[in-house]
C-alpha positions in Angstrom: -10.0 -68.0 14.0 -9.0 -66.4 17.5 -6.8 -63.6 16.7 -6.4 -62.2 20.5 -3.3 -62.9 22.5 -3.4 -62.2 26.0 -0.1 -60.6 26.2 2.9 -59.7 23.8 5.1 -62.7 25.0 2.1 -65.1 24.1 1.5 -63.2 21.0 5.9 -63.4 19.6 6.2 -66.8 21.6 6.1 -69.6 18.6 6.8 -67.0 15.8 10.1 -65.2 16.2 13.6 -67.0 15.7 17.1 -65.7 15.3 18.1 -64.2 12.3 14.7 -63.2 11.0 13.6 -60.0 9.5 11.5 -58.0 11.9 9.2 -55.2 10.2 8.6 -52.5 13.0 5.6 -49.7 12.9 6.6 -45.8 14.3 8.1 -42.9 13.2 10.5 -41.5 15.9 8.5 -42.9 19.2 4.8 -41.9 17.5 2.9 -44.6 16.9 5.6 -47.6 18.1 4.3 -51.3 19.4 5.9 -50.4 22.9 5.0 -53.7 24.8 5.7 -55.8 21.3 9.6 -54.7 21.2 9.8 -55.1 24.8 8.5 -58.8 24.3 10.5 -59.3 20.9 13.8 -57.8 23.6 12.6 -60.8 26.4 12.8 -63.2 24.1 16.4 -63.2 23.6 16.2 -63.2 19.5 19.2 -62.5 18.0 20.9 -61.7 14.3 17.5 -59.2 13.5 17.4 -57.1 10.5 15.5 -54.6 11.7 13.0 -52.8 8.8 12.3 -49.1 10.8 12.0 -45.5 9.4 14.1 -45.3 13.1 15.8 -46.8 15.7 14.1 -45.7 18.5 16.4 -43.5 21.3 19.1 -45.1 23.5 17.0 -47.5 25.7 13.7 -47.1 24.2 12.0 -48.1 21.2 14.1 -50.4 19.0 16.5 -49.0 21.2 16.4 -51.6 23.6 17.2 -54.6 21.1 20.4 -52.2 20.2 21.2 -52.5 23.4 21.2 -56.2 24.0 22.8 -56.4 20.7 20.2 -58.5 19.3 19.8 -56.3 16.1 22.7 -57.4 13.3 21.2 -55.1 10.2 19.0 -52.0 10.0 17.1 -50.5 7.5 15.8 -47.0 7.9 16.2 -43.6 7.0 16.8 -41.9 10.4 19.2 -42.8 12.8 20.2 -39.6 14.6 18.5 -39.9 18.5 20.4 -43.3 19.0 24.3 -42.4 20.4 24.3 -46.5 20.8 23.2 -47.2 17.2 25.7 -44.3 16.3 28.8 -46.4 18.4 28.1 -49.7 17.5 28.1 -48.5 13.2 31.0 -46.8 13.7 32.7 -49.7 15.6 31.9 -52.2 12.5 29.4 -54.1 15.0 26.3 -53.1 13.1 24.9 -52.9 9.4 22.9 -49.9 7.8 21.0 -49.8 4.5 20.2 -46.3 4.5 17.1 -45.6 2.9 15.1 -42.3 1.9 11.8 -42.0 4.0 9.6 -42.2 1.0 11.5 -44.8 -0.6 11.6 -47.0 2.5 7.2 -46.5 2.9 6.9 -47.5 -0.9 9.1 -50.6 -0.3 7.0 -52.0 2.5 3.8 -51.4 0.6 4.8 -53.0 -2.5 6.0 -55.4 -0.6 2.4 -56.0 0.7 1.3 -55.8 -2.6 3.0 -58.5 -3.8 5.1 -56.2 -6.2 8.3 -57.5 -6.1 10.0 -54.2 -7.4 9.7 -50.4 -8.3 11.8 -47.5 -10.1 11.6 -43.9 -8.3 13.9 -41.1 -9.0 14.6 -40.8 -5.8 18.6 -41.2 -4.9 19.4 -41.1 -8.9 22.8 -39.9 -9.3 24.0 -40.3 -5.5 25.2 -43.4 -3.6 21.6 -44.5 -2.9 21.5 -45.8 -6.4 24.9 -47.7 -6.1 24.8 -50.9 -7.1 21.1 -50.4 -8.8 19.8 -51.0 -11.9 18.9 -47.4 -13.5 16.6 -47.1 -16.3 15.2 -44.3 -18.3 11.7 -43.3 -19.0 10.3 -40.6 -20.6 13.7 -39.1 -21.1 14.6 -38.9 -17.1 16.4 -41.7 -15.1 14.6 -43.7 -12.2 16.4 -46.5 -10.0 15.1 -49.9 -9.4 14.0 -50.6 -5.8 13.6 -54.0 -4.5 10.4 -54.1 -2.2 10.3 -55.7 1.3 8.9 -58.4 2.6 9.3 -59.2 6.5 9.4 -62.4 8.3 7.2 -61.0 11.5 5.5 -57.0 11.2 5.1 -55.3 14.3 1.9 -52.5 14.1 0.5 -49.9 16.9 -2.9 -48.9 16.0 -5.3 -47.3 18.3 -8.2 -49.9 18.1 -9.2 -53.0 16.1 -12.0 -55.4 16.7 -11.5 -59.2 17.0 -11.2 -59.3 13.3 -8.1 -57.6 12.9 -9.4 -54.6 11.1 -7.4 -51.3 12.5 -7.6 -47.8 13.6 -4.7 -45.5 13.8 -5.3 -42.2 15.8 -3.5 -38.8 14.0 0.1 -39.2 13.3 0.1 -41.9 15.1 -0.3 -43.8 11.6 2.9 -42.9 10.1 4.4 -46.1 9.0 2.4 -48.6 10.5 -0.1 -49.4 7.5 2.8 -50.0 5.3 4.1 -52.2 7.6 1.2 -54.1 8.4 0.8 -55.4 4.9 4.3 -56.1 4.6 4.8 -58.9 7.1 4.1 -62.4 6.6 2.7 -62.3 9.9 1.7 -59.4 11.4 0.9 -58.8 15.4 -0.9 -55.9 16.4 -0.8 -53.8 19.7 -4.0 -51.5 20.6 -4.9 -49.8 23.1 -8.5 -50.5 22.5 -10.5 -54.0 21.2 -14.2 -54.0 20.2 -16.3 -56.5 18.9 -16.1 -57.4 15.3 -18.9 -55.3 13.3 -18.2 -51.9 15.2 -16.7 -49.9 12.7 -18.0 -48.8 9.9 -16.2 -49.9 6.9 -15.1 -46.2 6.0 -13.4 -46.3 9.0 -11.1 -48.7 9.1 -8.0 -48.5 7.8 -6.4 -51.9 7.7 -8.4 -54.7 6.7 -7.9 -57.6 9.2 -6.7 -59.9 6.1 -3.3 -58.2 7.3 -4.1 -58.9 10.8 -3.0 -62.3 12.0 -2.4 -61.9 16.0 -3.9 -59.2 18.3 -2.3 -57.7 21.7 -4.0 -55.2 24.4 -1.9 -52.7 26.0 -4.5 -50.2 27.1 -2.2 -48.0 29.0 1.3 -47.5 26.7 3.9 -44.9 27.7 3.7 -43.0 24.4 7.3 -41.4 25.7 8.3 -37.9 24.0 11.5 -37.9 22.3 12.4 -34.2 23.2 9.5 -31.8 24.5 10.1 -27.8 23.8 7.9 -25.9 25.7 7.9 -21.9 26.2 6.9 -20.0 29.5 3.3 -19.4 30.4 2.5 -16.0 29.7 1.7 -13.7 33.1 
């Protein structure tokens, strides 16, 4: 099975619709599929819910589809770089499930996993657990989580071979594992592709059973949200 696209817009073409859910890899603009979103954004897809730790910044990142307007529901647990996420929630145009960051990782692995639910303390006792089933154990209380499960995954790894199976470079991994396994197909954007057999298994750190599509983009813009620098010392 050929798992390399040419390009991102081959790679979405016959796989997104309109009102799917759309699994997205990146935490702040570390680690996002940068020429994926801009394909998923060219397509003209509409009605998303968006599954993100973030929604990128205005006109970058998930940014973009917040722009167009082609994102109807997000679920993340940061929001604050994105004044046009920020307008179009407070307008009524947009829906939020707010979700803590830890939370939000387990749901998209156990989602992978094929676990269809989890408890956590987390959010016990605050509007997080609204709505939730809450059950004690061991004499504490722990809310029930419904894992997720998305339609299409987009990942950023720094190099797979032609099987699928993934490298992430640094902190560049943040979320993108989870999200990986989570999708029911999942299309991967590297900056690097090597023949299958390369890596040595210890290596890799997503199996290419996760991997269904594969997309080069050897030169990414890898943007910086906000850069703080101090003078150079004399």
């Amino acid at each position: 099975m050929n798992k390399v696209f040419p390009d991102a817009a081959s790679a979405l073409a016959d796989i997104v619709k309109d009102n799917q859910t759309i699994a997205v890899g990146g935490f702040g603009l570390c680690g996002i599929p940068e020429a994926l979103i801009a394909a998923l954004r060219d397509s003209g897809v509409k009605g998303l819910t968006a599954i993100s730790n973030n929604a990128g910044v205005d006109g970058f990142g998930l940014g973009q589809l917040l722009t167009t307007r082609q994102i109807r529901k997000m679920i993340s647990s940061y929001v604050g770089e994105n004044k046009e996420f920020e307008r179009q929630y407070l307008a009524g145009e947009l829906e939020l499930e707010f979700t803590p960051q830890g939370t939000l990782a387990e749901k998209l692995r156990a989602g992978g996993a094929g676990i269809p639910a989890f408890f956590t303390r987390t959010g016990v006792g605050t509007i997080v657990a609204e709505g939730k089933e809450i059950r004690e154990f061991d004499g504490k209380q722990y809310v029930m989580e419904r894992s997720l499960v998305a339609d299409v995954s987009l990942v950023k790894a720094w190099k797979a071979d032609k099987a699928g199976n993934l490298v992430y470079r640094k902190t560049a991994r943040n979320f993108n594992p989870n999200v990986a396994m989570a999708g029911k197909i999942t299309v991967v954007e590297v900056e690097e592709l090597v023949e299958t057999g390369s890596f040595d298994p210890d290596e890799v750190h997503t199996p290419g059973i996760f991997v269904h599509r594969i997309v080069v983009n050897a030169t990414p813009e890898k943007r910086i949200e906000q850069r703080t620098v101090r003078p150079t010392e004399a």
